[in-house]
Every structure is written in C-alpha cells, then in structure tokens.
C-alpha positions as CSV (number, residue, x, y, z in Angstrom):
1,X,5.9,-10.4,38.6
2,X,5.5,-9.4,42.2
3,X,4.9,-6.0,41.8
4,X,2.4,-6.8,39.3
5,X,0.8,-8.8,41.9
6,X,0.8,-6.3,44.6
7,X,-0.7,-3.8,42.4
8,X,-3.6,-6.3,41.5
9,X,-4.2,-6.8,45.6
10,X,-4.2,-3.2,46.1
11,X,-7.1,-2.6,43.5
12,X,-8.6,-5.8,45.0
13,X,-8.5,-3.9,48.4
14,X,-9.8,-0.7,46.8
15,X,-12.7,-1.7,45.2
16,X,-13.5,-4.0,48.4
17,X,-13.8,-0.7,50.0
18,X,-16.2,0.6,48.2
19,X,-18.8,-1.6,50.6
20,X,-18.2,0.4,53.5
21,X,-19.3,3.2,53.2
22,X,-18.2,4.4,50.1
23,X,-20.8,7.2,49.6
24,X,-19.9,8.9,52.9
25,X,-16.4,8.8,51.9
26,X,-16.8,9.8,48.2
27,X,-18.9,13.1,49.4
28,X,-16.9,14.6,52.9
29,X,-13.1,13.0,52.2
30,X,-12.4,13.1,48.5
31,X,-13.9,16.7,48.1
32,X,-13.8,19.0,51.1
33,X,-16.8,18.8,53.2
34,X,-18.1,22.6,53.8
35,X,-20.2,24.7,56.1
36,X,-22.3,25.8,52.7
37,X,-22.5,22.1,51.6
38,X,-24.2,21.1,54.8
39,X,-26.2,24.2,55.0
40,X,-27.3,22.6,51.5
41,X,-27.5,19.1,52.9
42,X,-30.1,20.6,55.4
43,X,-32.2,22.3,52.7
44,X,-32.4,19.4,50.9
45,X,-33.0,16.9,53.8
46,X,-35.6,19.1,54.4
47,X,-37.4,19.4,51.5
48,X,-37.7,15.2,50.9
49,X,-38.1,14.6,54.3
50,X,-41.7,16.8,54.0
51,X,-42.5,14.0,50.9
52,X,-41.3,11.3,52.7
53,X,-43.6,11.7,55.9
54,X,-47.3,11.4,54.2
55,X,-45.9,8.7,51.3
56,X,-44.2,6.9,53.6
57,X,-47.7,6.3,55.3
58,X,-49.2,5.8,52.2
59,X,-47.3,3.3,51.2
60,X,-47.4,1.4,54.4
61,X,-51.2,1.5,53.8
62,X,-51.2,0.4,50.6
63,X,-48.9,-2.4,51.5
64,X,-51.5,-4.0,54.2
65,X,-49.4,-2.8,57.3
66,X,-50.1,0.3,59.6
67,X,-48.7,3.7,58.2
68,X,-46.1,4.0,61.3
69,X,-44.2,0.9,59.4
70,X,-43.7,3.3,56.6
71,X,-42.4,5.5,58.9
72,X,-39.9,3.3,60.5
73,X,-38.8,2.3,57.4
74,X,-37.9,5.6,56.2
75,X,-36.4,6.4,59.3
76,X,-34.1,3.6,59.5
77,X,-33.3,2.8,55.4
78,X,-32.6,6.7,55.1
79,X,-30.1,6.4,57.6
80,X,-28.3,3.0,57.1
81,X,-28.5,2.6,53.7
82,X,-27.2,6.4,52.7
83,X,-23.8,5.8,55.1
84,X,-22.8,2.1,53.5
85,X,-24.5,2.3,50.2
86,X,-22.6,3.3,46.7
87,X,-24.5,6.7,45.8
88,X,-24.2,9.3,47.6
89,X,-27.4,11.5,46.4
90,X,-30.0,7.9,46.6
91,X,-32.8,8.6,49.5
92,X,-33.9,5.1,50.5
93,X,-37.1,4.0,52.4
94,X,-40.4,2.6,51.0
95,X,-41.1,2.2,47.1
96,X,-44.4,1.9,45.3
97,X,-42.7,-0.6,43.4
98,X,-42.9,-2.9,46.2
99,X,-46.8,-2.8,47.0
100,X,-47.5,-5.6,44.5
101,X,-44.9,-7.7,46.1
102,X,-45.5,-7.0,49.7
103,X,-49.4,-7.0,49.8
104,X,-49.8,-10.4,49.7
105,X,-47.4,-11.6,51.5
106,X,-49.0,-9.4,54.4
107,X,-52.2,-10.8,53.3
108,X,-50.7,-14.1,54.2
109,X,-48.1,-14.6,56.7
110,X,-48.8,-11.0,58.6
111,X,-46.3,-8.2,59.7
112,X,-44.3,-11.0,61.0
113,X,-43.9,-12.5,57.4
114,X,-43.4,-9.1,55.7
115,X,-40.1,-8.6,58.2
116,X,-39.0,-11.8,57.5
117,X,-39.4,-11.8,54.3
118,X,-37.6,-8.1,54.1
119,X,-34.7,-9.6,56.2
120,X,-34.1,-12.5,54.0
121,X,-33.9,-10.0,51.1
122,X,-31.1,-8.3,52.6
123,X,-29.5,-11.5,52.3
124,X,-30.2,-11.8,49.0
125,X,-28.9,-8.5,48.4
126,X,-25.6,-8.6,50.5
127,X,-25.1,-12.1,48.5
128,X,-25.4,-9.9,45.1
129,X,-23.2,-7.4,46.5
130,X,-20.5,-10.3,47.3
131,X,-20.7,-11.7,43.7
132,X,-20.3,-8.5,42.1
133,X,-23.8,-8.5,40.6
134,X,-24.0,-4.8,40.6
135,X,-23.7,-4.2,36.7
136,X,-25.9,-7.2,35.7
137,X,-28.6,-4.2,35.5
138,X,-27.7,-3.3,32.2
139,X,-28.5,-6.2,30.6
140,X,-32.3,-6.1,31.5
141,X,-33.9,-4.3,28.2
142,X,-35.5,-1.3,28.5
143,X,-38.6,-2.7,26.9
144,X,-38.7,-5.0,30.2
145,X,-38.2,-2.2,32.3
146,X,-40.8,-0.2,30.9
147,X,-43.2,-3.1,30.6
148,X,-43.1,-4.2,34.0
149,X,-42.9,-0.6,35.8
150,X,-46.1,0.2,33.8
151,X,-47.8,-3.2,35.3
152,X,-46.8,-1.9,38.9
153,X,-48.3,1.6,38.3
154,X,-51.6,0.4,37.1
155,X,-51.7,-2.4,40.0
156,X,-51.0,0.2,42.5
157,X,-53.7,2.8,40.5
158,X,-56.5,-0.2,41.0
159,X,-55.4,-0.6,44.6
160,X,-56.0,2.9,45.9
161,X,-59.5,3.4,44.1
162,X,-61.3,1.4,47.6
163,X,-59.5,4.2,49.7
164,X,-60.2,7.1,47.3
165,X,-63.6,6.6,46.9
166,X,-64.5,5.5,50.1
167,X,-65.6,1.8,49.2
168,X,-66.2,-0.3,52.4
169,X,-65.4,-3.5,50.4
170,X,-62.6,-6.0,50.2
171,X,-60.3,-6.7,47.7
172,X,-59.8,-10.2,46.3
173,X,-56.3,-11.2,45.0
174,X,-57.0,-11.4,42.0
175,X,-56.6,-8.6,39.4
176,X,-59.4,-9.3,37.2
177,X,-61.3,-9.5,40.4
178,X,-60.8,-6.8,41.9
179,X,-61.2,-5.1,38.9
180,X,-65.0,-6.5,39.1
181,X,-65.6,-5.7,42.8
182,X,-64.8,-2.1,42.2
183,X,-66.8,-1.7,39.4
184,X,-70.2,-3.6,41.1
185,X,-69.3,-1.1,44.3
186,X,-68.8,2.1,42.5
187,X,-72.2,3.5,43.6
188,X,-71.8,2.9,47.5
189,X,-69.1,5.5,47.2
190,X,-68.9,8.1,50.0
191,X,-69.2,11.2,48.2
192,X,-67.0,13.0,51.6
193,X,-64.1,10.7,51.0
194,X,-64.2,11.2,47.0
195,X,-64.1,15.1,47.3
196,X,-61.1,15.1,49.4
197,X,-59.2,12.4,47.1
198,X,-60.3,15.0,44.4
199,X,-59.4,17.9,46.0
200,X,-55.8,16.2,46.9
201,X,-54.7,14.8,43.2
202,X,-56.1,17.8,41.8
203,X,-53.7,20.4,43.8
204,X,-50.6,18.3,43.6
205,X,-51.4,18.0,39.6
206,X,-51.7,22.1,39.3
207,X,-48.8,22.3,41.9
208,X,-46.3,20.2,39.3
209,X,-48.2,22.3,36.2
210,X,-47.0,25.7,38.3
211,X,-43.1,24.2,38.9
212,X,-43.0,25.6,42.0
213,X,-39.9,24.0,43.8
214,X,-41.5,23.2,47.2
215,X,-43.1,20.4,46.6
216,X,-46.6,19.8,46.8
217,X,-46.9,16.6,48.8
218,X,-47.5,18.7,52.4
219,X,-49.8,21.7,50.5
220,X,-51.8,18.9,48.8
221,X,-52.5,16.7,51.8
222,X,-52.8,20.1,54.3
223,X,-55.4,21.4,52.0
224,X,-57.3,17.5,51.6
225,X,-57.6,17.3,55.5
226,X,-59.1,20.6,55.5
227,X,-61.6,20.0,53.3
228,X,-62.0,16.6,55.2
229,X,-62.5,19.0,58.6
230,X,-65.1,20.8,56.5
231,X,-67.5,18.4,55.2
232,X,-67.3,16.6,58.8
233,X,-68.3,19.4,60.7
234,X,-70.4,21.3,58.5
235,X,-71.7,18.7,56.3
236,X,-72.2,15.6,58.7
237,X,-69.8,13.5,56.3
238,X,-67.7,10.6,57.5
239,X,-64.4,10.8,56.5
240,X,-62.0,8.0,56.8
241,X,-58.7,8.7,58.8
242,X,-55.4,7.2,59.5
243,X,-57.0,7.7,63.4
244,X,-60.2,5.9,62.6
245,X,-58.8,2.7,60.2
246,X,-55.1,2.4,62.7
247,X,-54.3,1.4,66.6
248,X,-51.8,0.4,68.6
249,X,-50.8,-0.4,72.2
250,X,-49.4,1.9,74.1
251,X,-46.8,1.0,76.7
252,X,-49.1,0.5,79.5
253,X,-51.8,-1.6,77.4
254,X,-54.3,0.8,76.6
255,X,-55.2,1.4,72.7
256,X,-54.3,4.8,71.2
257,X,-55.7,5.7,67.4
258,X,-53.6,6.6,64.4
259,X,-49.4,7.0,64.5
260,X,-48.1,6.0,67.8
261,X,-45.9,9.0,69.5
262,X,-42.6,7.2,70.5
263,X,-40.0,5.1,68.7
264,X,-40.1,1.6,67.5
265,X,-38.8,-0.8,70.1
266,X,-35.9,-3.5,69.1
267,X,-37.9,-6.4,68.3
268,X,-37.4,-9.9,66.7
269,X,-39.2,-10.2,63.1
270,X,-40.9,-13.3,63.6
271,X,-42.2,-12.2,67.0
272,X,-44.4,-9.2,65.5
273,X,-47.8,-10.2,64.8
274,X,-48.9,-13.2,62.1
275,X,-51.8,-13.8,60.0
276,X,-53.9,-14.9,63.0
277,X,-51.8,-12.4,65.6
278,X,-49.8,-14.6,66.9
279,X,-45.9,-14.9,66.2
280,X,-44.3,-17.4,63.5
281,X,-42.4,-19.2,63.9
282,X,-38.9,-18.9,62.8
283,X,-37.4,-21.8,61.5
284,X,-37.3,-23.9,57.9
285,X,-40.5,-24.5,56.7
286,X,-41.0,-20.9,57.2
287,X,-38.3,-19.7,55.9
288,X,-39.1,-22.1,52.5
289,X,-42.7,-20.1,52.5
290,X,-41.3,-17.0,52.4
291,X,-38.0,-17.4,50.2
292,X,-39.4,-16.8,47.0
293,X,-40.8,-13.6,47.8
294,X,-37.9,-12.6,50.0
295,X,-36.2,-13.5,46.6
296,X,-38.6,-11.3,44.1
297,X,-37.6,-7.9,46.5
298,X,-34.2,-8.7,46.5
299,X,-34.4,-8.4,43.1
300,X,-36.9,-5.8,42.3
301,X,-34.9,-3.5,45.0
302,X,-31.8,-4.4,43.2
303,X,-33.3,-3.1,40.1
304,X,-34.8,-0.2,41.8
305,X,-31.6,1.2,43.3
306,X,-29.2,0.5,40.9
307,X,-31.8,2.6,38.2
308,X,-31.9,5.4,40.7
309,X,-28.1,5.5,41.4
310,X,-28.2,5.6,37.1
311,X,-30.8,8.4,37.4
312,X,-28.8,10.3,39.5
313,X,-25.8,9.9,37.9
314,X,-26.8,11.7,34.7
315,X,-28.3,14.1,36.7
316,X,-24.9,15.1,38.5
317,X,-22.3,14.1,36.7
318,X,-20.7,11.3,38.9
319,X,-21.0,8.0,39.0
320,X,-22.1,5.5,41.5
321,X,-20.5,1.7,43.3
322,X,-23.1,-0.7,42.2
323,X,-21.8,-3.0,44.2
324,X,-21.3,-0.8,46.9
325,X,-25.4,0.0,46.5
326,X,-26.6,-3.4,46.7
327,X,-24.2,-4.0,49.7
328,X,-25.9,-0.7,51.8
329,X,-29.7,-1.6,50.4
330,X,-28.8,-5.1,52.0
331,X,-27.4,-3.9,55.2
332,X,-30.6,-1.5,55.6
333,X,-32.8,-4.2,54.6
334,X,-31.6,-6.6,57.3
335,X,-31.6,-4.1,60.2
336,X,-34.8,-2.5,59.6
337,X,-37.0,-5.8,60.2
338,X,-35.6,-5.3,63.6
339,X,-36.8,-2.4,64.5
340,X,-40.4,-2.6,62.8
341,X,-39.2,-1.9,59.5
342,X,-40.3,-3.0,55.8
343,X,-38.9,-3.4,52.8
344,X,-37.1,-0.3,51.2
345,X,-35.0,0.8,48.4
346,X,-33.8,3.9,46.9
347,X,-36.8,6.3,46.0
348,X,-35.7,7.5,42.1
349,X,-38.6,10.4,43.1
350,X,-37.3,11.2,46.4
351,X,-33.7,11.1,45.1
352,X,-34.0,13.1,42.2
353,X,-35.7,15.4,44.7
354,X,-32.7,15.9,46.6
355,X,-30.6,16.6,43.9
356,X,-33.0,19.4,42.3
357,X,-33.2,20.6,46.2
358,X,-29.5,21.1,46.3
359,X,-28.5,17.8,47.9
360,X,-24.1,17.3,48.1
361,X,-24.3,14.2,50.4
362,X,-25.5,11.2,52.3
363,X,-26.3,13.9,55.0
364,X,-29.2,14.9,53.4
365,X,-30.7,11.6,53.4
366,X,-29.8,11.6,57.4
367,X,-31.3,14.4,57.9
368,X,-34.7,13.6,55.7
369,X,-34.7,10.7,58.5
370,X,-34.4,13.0,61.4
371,X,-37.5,14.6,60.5
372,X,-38.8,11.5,60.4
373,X,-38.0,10.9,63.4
374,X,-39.6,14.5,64.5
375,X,-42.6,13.9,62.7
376,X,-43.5,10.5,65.2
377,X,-42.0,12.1,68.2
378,X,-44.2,15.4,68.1
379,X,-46.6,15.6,65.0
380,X,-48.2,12.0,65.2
381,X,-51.3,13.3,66.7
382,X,-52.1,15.5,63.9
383,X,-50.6,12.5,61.2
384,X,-53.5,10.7,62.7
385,X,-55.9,13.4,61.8
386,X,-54.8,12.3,57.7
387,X,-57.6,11.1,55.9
388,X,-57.0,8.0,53.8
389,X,-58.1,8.9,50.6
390,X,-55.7,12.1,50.8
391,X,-52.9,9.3,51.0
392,X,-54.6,7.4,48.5
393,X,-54.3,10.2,45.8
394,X,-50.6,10.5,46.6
395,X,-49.9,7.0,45.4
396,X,-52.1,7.4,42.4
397,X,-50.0,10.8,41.2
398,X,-47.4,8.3,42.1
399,X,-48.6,5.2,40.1
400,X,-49.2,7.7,37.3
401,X,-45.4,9.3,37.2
402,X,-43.8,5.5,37.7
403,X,-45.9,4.2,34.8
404,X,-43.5,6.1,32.3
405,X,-46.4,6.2,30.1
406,X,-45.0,8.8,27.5
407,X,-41.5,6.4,27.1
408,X,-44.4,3.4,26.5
409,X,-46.4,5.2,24.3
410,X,-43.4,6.6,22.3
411,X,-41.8,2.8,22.4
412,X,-44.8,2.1,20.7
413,X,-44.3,4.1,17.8
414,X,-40.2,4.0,17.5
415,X,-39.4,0.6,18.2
416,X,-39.4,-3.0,16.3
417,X,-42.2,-5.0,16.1
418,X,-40.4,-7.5,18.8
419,X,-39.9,-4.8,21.2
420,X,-43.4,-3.7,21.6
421,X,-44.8,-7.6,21.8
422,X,-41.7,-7.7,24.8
423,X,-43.1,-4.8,26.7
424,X,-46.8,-6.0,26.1
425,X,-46.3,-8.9,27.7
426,X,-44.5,-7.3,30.7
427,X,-47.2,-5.4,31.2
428,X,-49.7,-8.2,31.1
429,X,-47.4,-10.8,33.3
430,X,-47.0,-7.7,36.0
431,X,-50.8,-7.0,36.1
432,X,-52.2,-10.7,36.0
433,X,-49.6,-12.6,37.4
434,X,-47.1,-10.7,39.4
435,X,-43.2,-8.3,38.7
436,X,-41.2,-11.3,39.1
437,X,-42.8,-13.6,35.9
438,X,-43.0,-10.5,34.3
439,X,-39.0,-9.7,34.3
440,X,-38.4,-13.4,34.1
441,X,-40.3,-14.0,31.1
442,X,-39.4,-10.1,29.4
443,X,-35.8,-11.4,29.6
444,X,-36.1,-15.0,28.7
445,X,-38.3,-13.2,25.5
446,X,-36.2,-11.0,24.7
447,X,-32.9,-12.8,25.0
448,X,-34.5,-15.6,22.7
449,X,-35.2,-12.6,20.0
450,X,-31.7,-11.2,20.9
451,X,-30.4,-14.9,19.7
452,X,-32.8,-15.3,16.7
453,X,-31.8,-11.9,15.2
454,X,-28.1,-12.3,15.7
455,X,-28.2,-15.7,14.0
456,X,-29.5,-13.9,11.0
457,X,-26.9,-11.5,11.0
458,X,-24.7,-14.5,10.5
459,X,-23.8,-14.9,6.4
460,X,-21.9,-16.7,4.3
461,X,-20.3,-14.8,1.6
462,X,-19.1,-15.9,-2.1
463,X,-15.5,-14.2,-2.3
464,X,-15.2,-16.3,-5.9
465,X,-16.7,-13.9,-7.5
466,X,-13.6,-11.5,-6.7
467,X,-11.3,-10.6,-9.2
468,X,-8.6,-11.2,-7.4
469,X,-9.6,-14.5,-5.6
470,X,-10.5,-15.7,-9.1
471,X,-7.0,-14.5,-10.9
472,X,-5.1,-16.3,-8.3
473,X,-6.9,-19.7,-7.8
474,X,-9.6,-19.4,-11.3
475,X,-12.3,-21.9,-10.5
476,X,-10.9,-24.8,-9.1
477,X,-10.9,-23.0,-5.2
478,X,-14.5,-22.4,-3.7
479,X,-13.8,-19.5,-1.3
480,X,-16.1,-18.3,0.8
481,X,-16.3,-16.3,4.0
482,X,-18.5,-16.7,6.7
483,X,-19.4,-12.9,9.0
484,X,-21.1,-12.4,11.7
485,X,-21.2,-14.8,14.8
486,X,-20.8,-18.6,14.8
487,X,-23.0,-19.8,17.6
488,X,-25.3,-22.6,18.4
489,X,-28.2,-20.5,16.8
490,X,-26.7,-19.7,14.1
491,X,-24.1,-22.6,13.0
492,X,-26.0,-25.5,12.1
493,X,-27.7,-23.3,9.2
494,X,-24.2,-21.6,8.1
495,X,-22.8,-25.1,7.2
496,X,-25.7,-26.4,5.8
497,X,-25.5,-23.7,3.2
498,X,-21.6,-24.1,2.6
499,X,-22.7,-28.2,2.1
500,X,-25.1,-27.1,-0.4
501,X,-22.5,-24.6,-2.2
502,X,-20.0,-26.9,-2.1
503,X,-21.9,-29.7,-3.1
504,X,-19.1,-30.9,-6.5
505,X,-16.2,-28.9,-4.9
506,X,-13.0,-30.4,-3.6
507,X,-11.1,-28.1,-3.0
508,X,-12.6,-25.7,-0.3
509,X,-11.6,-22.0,1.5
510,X,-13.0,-20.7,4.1
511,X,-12.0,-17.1,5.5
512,X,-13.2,-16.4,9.0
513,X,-11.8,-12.6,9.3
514,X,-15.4,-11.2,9.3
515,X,-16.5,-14.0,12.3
516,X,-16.3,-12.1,15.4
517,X,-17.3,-15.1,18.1
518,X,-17.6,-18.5,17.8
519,X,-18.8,-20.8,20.9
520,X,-19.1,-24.4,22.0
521,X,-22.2,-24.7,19.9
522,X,-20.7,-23.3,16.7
523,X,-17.2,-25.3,17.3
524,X,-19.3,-28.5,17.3
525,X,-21.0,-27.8,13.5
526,X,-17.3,-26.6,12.6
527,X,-15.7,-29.5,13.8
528,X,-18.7,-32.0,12.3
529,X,-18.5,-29.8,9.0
530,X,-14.1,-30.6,8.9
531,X,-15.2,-34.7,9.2
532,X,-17.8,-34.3,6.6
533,X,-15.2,-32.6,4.1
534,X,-12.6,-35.2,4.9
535,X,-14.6,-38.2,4.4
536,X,-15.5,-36.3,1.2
537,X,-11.8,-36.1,0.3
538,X,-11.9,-32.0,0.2
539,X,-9.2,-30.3,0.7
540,X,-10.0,-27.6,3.5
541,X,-7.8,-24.7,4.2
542,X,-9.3,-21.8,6.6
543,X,-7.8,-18.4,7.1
544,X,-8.3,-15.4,9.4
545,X,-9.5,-16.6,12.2
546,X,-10.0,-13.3,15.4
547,X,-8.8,-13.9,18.4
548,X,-11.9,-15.0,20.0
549,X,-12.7,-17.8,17.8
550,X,-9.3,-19.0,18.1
551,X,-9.0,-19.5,22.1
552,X,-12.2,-21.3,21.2
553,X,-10.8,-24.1,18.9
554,X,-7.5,-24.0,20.7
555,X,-9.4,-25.3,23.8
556,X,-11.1,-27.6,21.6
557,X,-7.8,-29.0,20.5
558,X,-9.5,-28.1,17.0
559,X,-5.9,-28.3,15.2
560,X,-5.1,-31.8,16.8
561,X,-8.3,-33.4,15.6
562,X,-8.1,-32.2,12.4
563,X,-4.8,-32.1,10.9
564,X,-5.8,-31.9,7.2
565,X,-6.9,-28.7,7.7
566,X,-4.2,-26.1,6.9
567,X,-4.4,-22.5,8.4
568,X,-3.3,-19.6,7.1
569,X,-3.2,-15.4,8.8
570,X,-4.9,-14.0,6.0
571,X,-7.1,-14.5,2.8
572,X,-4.1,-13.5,0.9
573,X,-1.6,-16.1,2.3
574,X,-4.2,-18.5,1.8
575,X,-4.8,-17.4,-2.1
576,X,-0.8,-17.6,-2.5
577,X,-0.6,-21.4,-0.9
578,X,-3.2,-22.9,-3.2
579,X,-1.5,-20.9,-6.3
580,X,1.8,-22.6,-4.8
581,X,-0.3,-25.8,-4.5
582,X,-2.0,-25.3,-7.9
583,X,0.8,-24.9,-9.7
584,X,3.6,-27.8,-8.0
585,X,0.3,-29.5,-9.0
586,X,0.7,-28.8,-12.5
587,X,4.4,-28.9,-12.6
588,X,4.5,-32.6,-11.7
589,X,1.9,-33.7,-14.0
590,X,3.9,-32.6,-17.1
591,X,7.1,-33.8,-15.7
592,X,5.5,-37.3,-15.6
593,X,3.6,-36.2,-19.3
C-alpha cells in the first residue's frame, strides 16, 4: 500500500513539473540539444521575428494603444512565456483575436486599464493552470470555434477599413454603427493612403499564391512604404505614418514621433496613462470594472494557446502540457503589464511559422524576441517611417486567414441542421455583441442540443417478442429493456412509456444491459417508477445493470428503499427465476387443487 502511494506522489511531483518550464526541458534535456538544432533555432527565430515586428505594431494600433506596446509585448511574452509554457514550438505575443476584446477597454479605462486588465488575466490563467483546466478545450465544439473566430475576423476586417482608406473619422462602438459611418465616409477617402493599402494586401496575396518560404510580411510592407515615399514626393499626397499618428517622451521631456529608440522602463500598470491621462487607481472598485474583461482574455487566450499547442502538435508529431501552457501564458501575462506590455498569447500563424522555418525549440521564440529587441534599439527611426494603412492591410490578410472561411463554408454544407444554426449564432453574438456571449451562448446551445439528441437516443425496447423470452416466461412476464442513457432529459419520458406498456401487467422485467449511464436525475424517475409499481402490486425484477448505473443506485441506497425489487446479472438468470417462480407458482396451486 505504501509503495503504491509513493508511486502516486512521484507522478503527482512529475506532472507538477511540467509548470516550470517544461518546454525548455522537453526540447534541450530529453533529446540532445545540438549545434545544427540551434543553428535551426536561429533560422527560424529569424524568420518569425521579421512577421512579428510590423504585426506586432499593427496590432497594437488596432488595439487603441501606440504600436511600441505591440512591440514590448512581443518582446517580453516571446521570451517568458516560451521558457515556462507547455509547447515548445508556440511563439507568443499579440493576437488579432484580442482586438475585439482589448479596444474597448482602451477606449475606456486607457493604457493603464488595458495592463491591468492583462495582469488580472494572468491570474486568471495561472488559477486555470492550478485547477488543471488545460483539457477543458476539447469540449468547446468546433461549430463554436468556428463561429466565433469568424465573428473576430470580420470585426477586425471593419476595424482597419478607417486606416486603409485613409478615413479621418471616428469609430463608434457599435458594430452596426460603425458599419454606417464607413459607408457615409467612403468618398472622403485619401486616394494616397488607399493605393498603398492596395499595393500592400495585393503583394502579400501573390507572395502566399507564389509559396515562397520567406515570408511576405517585410517585402509587402517595404514595397507599401515605397510607394508611400513616391506619391508624397512626387505626387504631393499625404500619407499617414506610424511617425505622424504616434509620440512619446523622451527621457529629458521633449516629444519624439513614431517608435521610441530605447527599452521600456519597469513601471506599475495602473501608473501608465488613463482615459483622461492620468493614473487609476489601483484598488477594488477598479479592479470590479475591469474583472470581467480581464476574465473574457483569460479565456479567449486560454483558448487561443491551447488550439495553437493542438496545431502544432499535428504538425510535429509531439504533444504539448496544457496545463503547463496556461501556467507560462499566465506568467507572461502578469509580467508584461510591468514593463509596458499587453495582452498576448500564442500566435497559431507565427507558430506554425516557426515550425515550417525549421523551429526545434523555445530558442527560437527567444531569439524572434531578440530581434525585437534590435528592431526598437536601432531600426525604430525607419519603423516610424511605416505608413498606417500598410499595417492596416496586414491585419486584414490576417482577419481574412483567421476567419477559416472555407471550414465555415464547408460546415455549411456537411453538417446537421443544429450545427450550422450553432455557428450562426456565434458569428452574430461575436460581431454584435462581443467573443465572450458568443462562446457562452455557442456552448450553452450546443450543450442543450447535445442533451436533447442524447435523450432521443434513449429507447425502450419490447424483448417479449423474443423467442426465447417468450418460451421461458410465455405472456405472463412483460420484459423490456431500456438502451441508451438514463438521465434527467431523457428519464421522465422512458418511464412514462413503460407506464403506458405496462398499463394491465403485474408482473414486470426490466433489463438494463444496453443502459450505459444513469444519473441523479434518471435515479429519481427510477426510484418514483419502483413506488408506482409497488403500490400497483407488480412484481418488478431488473437485470443487467453496467457498472456505472450501479455506483449510482448504490449511493442512492436504491436496494434499501426498495426491497421488492429483486436483481439479477443477466437477462438469462432473470428468465430462469421467473420460470422457477412461474412454475413453484403452479406447483402449489394443484397441490392445494
């Protein structure tokens, strides 16, 4: 017994390990950690780190914040979060998937919410990590997933058309406004700032059509800010920058223009600037503001990385820590706030990236942050020189690829009726409303379906009709077996009809081999059917019953309430005691004739 115990604490310990660090030790202890693996880790770190720099601005923009945020957060998630996280290929830092969520909580409580907001989702996500929430992913349907990943690619499509076309309006919250205000503002486009979106989407669309391995991110957004130098010079255009829409303070108080050229200084969330530019302030009532959206990224991010670590997974051949993920997306979520930091989770672009780059390790994602780290230190000058509807044509190739619209479209045409109707009303929750009533309401719907169709899977058969149920017991037995589950949904309907088939019986068999689950719901209709029967004088014998269903009534003290009823193993033994029965029956009646 001891040893059996010992074992079970040094699993315990095991899997408790896989929270620190677990990629990192996966990747360079298990397997041998060699010069050509590194030389690979470089390539590959490389090669995401040139996507990361302009759509980690881009998203930053998109969110409401300045693009150096994006930055920071891609500098400091890529780091943290690839050394204690659970997959060792995952490239964390900002996530389109977060826009819809983090715009208007900038909108309202400033850069000083957002970080707050961010750090209280680390929470969140260190709290999943602790209650071993990392598998719960698999039961969100795929019609969910799709529905609501659609909804966030469209929002974040309507969302870049101000930038893209050059619009000098402002966008309401609403969807369905903002869907008006673009369309009465379509003609004050600036033609300048259109061609250069155009110019942007179109290369990176014929740089995927070529499958040239380099990605297109830098070419595209190169060869949009020199057609944005163009049309200034020689055309008199006026072309919206990163340096003409972004300042900051430099260290001795003076006002520089675009990405600042030094690293983020160590600073408390809630001292950044608010709203109205001053700090919050951190204590309950704002922490009660912000909890639910803090709540909605821990979740979304949970979903995010642990779909990305799945990704990856079939993509190489290993297999992730779920837990271990949510614990390093929570770590990296706390810290980043700290140093200037937003929201992040594992990139299922980026990542996939890596791998198809030649990624082996974590090291890859550290190196991706150390050109980062390069890129503020020596390029920001000409980052500044980025126009914004360049970035803006980024996110909408980006909306377009996250919107999964040939798995919707072929959803449409493969699945059930119920399905579809889920997924359309993801999609219309994530649009109007916003991701988290989406998911909450795709899984409340589809659960509810779940529940109706497995009660109607739920029948009760007429095993009378069997020769050799009939030869045994003839007609004076009604035996019937009941498949499927016995559960609240489905209970209260399956005795109703053995009632009704019943109705001028009295002497009653009931073979439960074919139910595989029974709960507290379906004991209750079991246990009020067994009264009924009594006070009808029946005599009630059941037989078969799985394991499952057993534990269930044994908790119940089922046998104790009602000892009339007589159990047998099998539908057999049961056919031989009421034959035994049947016929000491009939043996005392003609000793008394």
């Amino acid at each position: 017994m001891s040893t059996i115990s010992t074992r079970r604490r040094i699993v315990t310990f095991k899997n408790s390990l896989f929270h620190f660090g677990s990629a990192v030790r996966d990747s360079m202890i298990a397997e041998k950690y060699s010069g050509s693996r590194f030389l690979k880790d470089i390539i590959a770190g490389i090669t995401v780190g040139i996507i990361a720099i302009p759509l980690s601005m881009a998203l930053a923009i998109a969110t409401g914040v300045n693009p150096e945020y994006g930055l920071y957060t891609a500098l400091v998630a890529g780091i943290v979060i690839a050394l204690t996280g659970g997959s060792r290929y995952s490239i964390s830092g900002p996530t389109a998937a977060f826009v819809v969520i983090l715009y208007p909580v900038t909108q309202t409580y400033g850069m000083a919410g957002l970080c707050m907001a961010s750090m209280l989702a680390g929470c969140f996500l260190l709290i999943m990590s602790a209650g071993r929430l990392g598998r719960l992913i698999q039961f969100i349907p795929i019609e969910v997933t799709l529905g609501f990943t659609m909804g966030i690619g469209i929002v974040i499509a309507v969302l870049q058309v101000k930038d893209f076309l050059g619009l000098n309006v402002v966008m309401p919250e609403s969807f369905v406004d903002k869907i008006f205000v673009l369309a009465t503002n379509i003609g004050s486009a600036n033609w300048g700032d259109a061609v250069v979106g155009g110019v942007t989407l179109l290369t990176l669309v014929l740089w995927g059509k070529f499958r040239i391995k380099f990605p297109g991110h830098l070419p595209a957004v190169l060869l949009g800010t020199l057609t944005a130098y163009l049309l200034t010079r020689y055309a008199g255009s006026e072309i919206a920058t990163i340096g003409t829409r972004f300042h900051y303070l430099n260290p001795d108080g003076s006002q520089g223009n675009g990405i600042p050229p030094f690293l983020p200084e160590f600073v408390l969330p809630w001292n950044l600037p608010g709203p109205s530019g001053a700090p919050l302030n951190f204590d309950f009532a704002t922490i009660q503001a912000l909890i639910v959206a803090a709540f909605s990224m821990a979740v979304l991010g949970a979903i995010e990385s642990l779909l990305c670590a799945v990704v990856l997974d079939g993509m190489t051949g290993t297999r992730h820590h779920s837990n271990g993920e949510l614990f390093g997306q929570g770590v990296g979520n706390v810290i980043a706030p700290f140093l200037g930091g937003i929201t992040s989770t594992a990139a299922i672009a980026r990542s996939a990236a890596n791998v198809k780059a030649g990624g082996t390790s974590p090291v890859a994602s550290v190196v991706h942050s150390l050109l980062v780290l390069v890129s503020i230190l020596f390029l920001a000058p000409f980052l500044s020189e980025l126009p914004l509807s360049a970035m803006a044509a980024l996110l909408l190739l980006v909306a377009y690829n996250m919107s999964e619209w040939r798995k919707v479209v072929s959803l449409f045409r493969t699945a059930q009726r119920s399905d579809v109707l889920i997924m359309v009303c993801c999609i219309f929750c994530t649009v109007v409303f916003d991701m988290v009533v989406a998911i909450s309401f795709g899984i409340i719907m589809a659960s509810v379906i779940f529940m109706r169709d497995m009660a109607r899977m739920t029948k009760v058969h007429d095993l009378s009709l069997h020769r050799h149920v009939s030869e045994q017991v003839g007609s004076q037995y009604e035996v019937l077996g009941i498949s499927g589950p016995l559960f609240f949904a489905s209970a209260e309907r399956t005795f109703r009809k053995i009632r009704h088939d019943c109705l001028n019986r009295q002497k009653l068999i009931l073979d439960f081999t074919a139910m595989n689950m029974l709960d507290a719901g379906g004991d209750h209709c079991l246990d009020q059917f067994c009264n009924d029967m009594k006070k009808r004088g029946v005599d009630l014998m059941i037989c078969g019953v799985q394991y499952q269903p057993m534990r269930c009534m044994v908790k119940s003290s089922f046998a104790a309430k009602h000892p009339e009823v007589r159990f047998t193993s099998t539908l057999e033994e049961a056919l031989e005691l009421a034959s035994a029965t049947m016929n000491a029956a009939g043996g005392t009646a003609a000793g008394r004739q």
